[in-house]
Residue, then its C-alpha position, 0 to 999 in steps of 0.5 A: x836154241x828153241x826149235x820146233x820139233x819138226x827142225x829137230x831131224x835138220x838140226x841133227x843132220x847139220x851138228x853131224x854132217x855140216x863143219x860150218x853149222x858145227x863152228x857156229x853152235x860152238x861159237x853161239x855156246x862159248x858167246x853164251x858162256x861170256x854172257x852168263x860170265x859177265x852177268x855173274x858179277x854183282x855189278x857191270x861197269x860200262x865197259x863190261x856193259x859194252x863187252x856184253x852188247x858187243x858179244x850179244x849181237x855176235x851171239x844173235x848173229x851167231x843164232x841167226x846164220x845157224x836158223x838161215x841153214x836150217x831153212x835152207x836145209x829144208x828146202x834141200x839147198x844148204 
């Protein structure tokens, strides 16, 4: 996940004292895991191509929520 240096401190903040932050990180590295896994044979057949569809937007989805806590933890509301 690509961070500015300034988000760097919330970021650590949240991986030590936020158990939902915690859960999404850990989800957003398993989902990389499965792409990487998927994108590892020679050759997808579409229902690997759909499985790696689906799991990329969880994974987004997954980035997404994670970089709405950090914004939200900037602003002292998370």
């Amino acid at each position: 996940m690509s961070v500015e240096v300034k988000d760097e401190a919330v970021l650590q903040r949240l991986r030590k004292e936020n158990q939902e932050f915690q859960q999404w990180e850990q989800e957003h590295r398993q989902l990389e895991e499965t792409l990487l896994s998927i994108d590892a044979h020679p050759y997808i057949s579409p229902e690997e191509e759909i499985e790696r569809k689906r799991v990329q937007k969880l994974k987004l989805a997954a980035k997404d929520r994670m970089m709405e806590m950090v914004r939200r933890s900037q602003f002292g509301s998370a």
